[in-house]
C-alpha positions as CSV (number, residue, x, y, z in Angstrom):
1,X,24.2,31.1,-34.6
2,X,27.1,32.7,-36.7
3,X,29.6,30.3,-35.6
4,X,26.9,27.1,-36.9
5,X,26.5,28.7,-40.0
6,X,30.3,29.2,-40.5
7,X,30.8,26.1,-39.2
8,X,28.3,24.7,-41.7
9,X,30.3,26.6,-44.3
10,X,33.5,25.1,-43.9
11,X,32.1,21.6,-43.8
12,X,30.5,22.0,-47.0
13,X,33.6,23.5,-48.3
14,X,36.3,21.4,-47.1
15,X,35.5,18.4,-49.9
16,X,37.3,15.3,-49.8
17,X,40.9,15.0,-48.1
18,X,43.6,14.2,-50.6
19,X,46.0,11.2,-49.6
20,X,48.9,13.4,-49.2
21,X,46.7,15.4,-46.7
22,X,45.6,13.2,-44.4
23,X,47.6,12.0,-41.6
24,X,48.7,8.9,-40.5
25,X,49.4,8.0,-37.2
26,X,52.9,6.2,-36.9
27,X,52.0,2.1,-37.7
28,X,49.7,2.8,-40.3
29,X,49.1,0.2,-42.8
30,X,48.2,1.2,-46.5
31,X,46.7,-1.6,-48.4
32,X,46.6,-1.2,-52.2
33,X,43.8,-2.6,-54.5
34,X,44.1,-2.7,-58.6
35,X,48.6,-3.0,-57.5
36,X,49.4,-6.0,-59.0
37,X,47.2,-8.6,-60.5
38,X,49.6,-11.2,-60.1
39,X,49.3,-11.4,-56.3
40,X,46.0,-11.1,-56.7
41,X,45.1,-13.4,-58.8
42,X,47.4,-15.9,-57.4
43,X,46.3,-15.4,-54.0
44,X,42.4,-14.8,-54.7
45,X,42.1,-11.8,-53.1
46,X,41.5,-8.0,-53.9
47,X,44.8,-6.6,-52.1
48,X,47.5,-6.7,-54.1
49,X,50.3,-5.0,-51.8
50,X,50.8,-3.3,-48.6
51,X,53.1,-1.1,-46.6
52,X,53.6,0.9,-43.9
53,X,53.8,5.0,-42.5
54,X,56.2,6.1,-40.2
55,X,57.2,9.5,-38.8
56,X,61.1,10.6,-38.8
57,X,61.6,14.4,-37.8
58,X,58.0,15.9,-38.7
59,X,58.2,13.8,-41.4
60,X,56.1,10.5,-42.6
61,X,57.3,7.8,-44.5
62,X,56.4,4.9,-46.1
63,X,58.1,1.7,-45.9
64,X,57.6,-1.2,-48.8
65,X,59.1,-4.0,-50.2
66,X,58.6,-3.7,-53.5
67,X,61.1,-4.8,-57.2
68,X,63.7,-4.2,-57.0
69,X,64.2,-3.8,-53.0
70,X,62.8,-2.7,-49.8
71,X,62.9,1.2,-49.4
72,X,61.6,4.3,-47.9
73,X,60.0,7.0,-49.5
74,X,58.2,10.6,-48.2
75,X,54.3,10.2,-47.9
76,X,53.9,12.9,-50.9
77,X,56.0,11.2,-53.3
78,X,54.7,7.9,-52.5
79,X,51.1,9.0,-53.5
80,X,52.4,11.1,-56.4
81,X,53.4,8.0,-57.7
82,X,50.7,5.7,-57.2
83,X,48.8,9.1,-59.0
84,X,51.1,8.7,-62.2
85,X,50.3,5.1,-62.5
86,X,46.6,5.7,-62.5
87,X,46.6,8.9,-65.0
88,X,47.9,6.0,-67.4
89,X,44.8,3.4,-66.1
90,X,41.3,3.2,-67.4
91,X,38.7,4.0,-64.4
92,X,38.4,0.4,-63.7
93,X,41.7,-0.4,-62.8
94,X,42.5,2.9,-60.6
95,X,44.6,1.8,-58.2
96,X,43.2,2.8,-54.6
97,X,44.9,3.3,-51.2
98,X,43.1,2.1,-48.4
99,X,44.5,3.1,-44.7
100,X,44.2,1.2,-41.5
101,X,45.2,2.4,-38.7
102,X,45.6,1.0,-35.3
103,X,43.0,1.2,-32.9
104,X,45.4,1.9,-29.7
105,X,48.4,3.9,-30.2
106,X,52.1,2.6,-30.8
107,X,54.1,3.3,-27.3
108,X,57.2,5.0,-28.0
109,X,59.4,1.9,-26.9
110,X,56.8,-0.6,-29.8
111,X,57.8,2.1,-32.5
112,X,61.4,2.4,-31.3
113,X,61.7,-1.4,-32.3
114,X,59.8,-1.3,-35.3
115,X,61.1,1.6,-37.0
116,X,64.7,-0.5,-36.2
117,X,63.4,-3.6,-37.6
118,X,62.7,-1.0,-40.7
119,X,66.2,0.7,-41.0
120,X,67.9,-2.6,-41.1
121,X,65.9,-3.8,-43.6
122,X,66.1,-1.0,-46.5
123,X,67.6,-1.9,-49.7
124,X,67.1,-5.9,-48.8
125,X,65.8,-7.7,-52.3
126,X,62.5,-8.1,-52.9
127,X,61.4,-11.9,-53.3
128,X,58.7,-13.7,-53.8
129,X,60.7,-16.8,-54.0
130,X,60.1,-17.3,-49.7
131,X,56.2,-17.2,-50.6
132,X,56.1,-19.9,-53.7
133,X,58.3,-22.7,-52.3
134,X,57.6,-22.1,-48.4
135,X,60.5,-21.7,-46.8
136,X,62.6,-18.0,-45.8
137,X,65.2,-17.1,-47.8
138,X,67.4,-14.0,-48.6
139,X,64.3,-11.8,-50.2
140,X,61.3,-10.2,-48.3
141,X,58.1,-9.2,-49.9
142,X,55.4,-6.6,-49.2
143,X,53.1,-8.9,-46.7
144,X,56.2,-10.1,-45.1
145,X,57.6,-6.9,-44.2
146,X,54.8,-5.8,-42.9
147,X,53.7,-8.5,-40.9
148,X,57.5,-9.3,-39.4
149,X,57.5,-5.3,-38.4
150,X,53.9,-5.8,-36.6
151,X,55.7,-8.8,-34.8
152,X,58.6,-6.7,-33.6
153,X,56.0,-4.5,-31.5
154,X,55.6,-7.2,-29.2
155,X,51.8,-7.1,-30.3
156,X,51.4,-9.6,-32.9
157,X,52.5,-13.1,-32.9
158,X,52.6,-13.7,-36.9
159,X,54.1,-17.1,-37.7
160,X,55.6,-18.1,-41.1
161,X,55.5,-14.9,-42.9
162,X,56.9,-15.0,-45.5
163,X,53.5,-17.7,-46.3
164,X,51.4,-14.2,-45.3
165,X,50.2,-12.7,-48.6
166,X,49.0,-8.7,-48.6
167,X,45.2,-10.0,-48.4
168,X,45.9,-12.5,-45.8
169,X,47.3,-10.2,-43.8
170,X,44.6,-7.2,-44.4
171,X,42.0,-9.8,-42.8
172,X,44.3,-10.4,-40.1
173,X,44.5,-7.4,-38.4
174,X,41.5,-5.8,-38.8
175,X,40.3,-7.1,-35.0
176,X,43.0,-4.4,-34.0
177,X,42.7,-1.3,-36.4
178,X,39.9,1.0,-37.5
179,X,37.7,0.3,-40.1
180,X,39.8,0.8,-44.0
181,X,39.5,4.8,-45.2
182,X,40.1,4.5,-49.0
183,X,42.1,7.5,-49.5
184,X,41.4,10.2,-52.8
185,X,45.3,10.1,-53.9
186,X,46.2,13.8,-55.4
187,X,45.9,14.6,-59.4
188,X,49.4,13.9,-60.7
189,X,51.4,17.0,-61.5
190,X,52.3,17.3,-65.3
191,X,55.4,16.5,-66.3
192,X,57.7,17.2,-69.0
193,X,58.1,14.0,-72.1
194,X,61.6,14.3,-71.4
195,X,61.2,13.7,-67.6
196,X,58.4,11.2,-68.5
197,X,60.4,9.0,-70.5
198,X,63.8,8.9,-68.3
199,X,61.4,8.1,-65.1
200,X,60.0,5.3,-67.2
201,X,62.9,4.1,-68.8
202,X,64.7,3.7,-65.3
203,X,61.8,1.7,-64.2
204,X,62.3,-0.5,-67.0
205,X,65.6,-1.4,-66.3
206,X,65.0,-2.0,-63.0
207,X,61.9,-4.6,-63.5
208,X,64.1,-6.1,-65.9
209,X,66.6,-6.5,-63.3
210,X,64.5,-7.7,-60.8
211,X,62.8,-10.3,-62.9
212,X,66.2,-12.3,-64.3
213,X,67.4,-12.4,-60.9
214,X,64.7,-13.5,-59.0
215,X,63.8,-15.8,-61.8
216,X,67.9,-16.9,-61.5
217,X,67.2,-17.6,-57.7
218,X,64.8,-20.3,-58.6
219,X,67.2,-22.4,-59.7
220,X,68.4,-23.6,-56.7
């Protein structure tokens, strides 16, 4: 009877997980909502980008394709980001983190040739330019990372990808995860204006990077 009441206890107690506490199991796929509302309006759905979790020595990592490149960041400072850009968003436009994860496990040889696939890829430009005029080119975006590195399992057959947009792609594989858990991201940690401003600053420069190149690259 003790051990129900306890148990009761720490049930009641526990509250919701926090994003940087909740694991994911190696092929993960984390869909974000309210992340850009140029993909989404363009493509007429509500996922706006998507990536995916990997483990390296006891540690997870996401994978993205995002301006200014494809790159791979720790699981806590991946959500520690996505909680900056929300304490600077009205409640409507939160952005939310959604994870799906598959319904059989990876085998060790599947995430031997993803996480390769992966590696290679890091620091490749980020391009939508392969989506708008059909046809692969130098770039990779979000849906087209994620969707080649699902191919390189051996599980998925996806054809023209770089045509696969983050909400095309989120219908897509749902026969073969769990249901989406929307994930409660951590409060961001304060920081000083100083640290603010640089962080911010160094974003700048690199969107405005991104965008006259990638705008460049349409020209021919």
């Amino acid at each position: 009877m003790n051990s129900l009441v306890l148990s009761a206890l720490l049930i009641l107690g526990a509250g919701p997980q926090t994003a940087a506490s909740i694991n994911l199991p190696e092929g993960t796929l984390l869909f974000l909502t309210n992340a850009s509302s140029v993909v989404e309006r363009s493509t007429g759905g509500e996922i706006g980008h998507v990536a995916l979790a990997f483990a390296e020595e006891g540690q997870t990592y996401i994978y993205e394709a995002t301006p200014a490149k494809v790159r791979r960041v720790s699981q806590d400072e991946y959500f520690a980001e996505l909680a900056r850009i929300n304490r600077r968003r009205d409640a409507d436009e939160q952005v939310e983190a959604r994870a799906m994860r598959p319904k059989r496990a990876y085998t060790d040889a599947e995430l031997a040739a993803m996480r390769s696939f992966l590696s290679e890829q890091i620091g490749r430009r980020y391009s939508v330019k392969n989506y708008v005029k059909g046809k692969p080119g130098d770039g990779i975006h979000c849906a087209e990372l994620a969707s080649t590195t699902l191919n390189e399992s051996g599980r998925y057959e996806f054809d023209r990808r770089y045509r696969i947009h983050p909400h095309a792609l989120y219908l897509a594989v749902q026969p073969t995860h769990l249901p989406p858990q929307s994930l409660t991201l951590p409060a961001a940690a304060s920081e000083t204006w100083c640290v603010r401003s640089q962080r911010r600053c160094a974003e700048w420069f690199t969107w405005c990077g991104w965008s006259c190149r990638e705008a460049w690259s349409f020209c021919w």
